[in-house]
C-alpha positions in Angstrom: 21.7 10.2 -6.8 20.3 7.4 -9.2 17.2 8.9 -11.1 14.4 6.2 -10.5 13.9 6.2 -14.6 12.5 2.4 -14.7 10.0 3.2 -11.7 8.9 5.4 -13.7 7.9 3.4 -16.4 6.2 1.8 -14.5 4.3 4.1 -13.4 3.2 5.2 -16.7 2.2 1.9 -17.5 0.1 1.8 -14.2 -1.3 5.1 -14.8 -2.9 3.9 -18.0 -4.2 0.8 -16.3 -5.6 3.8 -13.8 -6.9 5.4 -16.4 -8.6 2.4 -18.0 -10.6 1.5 -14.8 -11.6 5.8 -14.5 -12.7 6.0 -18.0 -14.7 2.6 -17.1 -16.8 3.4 -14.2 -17.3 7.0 -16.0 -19.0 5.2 -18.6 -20.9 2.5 -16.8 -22.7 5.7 -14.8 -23.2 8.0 -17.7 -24.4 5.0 -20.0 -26.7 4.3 -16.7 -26.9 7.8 -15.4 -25.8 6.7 -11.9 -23.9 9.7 -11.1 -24.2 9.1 -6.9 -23.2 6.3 -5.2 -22.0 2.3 -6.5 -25.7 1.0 -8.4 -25.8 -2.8 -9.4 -23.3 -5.2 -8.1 -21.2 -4.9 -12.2 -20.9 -1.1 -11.1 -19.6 -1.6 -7.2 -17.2 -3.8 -8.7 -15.7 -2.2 -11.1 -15.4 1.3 -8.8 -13.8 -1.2 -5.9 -11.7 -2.6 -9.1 -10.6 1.3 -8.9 -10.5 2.4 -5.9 -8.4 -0.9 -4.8 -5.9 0.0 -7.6 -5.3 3.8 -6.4 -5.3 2.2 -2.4 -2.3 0.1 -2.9 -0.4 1.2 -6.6 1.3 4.4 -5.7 2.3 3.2 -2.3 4.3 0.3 -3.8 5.2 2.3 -6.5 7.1 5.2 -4.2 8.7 2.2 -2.7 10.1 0.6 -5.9 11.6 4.3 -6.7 13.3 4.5 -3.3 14.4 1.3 -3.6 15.8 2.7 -7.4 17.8 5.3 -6.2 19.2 4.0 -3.5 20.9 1.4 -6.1 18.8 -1.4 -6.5 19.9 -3.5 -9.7 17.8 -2.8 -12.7 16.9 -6.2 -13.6 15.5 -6.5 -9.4 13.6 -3.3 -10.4 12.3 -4.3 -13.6 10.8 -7.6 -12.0 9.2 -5.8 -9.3 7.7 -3.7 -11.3 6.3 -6.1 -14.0 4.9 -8.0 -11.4 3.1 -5.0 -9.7 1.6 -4.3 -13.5 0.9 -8.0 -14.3 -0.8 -8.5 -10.2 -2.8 -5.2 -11.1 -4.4 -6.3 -14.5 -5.0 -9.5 -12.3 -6.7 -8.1 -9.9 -8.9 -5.7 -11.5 -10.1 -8.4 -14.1 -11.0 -10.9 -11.0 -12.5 -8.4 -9.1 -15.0 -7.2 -12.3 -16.4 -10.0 -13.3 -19.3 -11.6 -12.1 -19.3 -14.6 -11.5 -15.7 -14.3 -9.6 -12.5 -15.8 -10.8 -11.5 -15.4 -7.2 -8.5 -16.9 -7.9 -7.2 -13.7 -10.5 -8.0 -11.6 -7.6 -6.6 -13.5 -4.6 -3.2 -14.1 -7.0 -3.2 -10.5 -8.0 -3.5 -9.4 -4.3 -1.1 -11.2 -2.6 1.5 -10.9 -5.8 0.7 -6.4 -5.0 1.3 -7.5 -1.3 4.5 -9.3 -2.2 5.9 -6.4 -4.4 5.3 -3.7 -1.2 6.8 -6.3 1.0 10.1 -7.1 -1.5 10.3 -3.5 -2.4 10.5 -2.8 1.7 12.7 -5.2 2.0 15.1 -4.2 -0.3 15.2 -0.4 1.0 16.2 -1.5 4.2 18.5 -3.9 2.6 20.2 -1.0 0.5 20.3 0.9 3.9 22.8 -1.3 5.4 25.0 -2.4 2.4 
């Protein structure tokens, strides 16, 4: 069995994205001592900024390892991957701001939709060969 080392860089690069947006809404409510519920409209965005990152990253994450060990090329991996960190940042920068860059958000989005849906794709591919 293939150990999913570059899925795991990943992830540790994702975790500290993670643990950027944590360490930001912990600040925003202790600065405003908010400690219940999502405030002003900067504060609801930056906990959905969160909260959207830990809906979607570890799903396509445990894909992009499966699809690792089961043989996937490196270079495949790798570009999943950097695209899942790069559609993140995206994402969470477009969703934070006010007013909108809708357009960092939507791209980030559908770029995290397109990584689950490559990564899937390539498991079942991996399957059969």
């Amino acid at each position: 069995m293939v150990l999913p080392r570059i899925s795991a860089l990943y992830a540790a690069l994702l975790a500290a994205v993670f643990l950027t947006l944590s360490l930001r809404v912990a600040l925003t409510r202790w600065r405003r001592q908010e400690y219940l519920g999502q405030g002003d409209e900067l504060l609801a965005r930056q906990i959905r900024a969160h909260a959207n990152f830990a809906e979607n990253v570890p799903f396509a994450l445990l894909l992009l390892a499966f699809g690792e060990a089961m043989g996937a090329q490196a270079i495949l991996v790798h570009g999943l991957g950097g695209v899942l960190l790069c559609s993140r940042v995206l994402h969470a920068y477009g969703v934070s701001k006010q007013p909108e860059p809708i357009l960092m958000r939507v791209v980030g989005y559908t770029l995290t939709c397109v990584v689950i849906g490559a990564a899937a794709l390539l498991i079942v591919y991996r399957w059969f060969a």
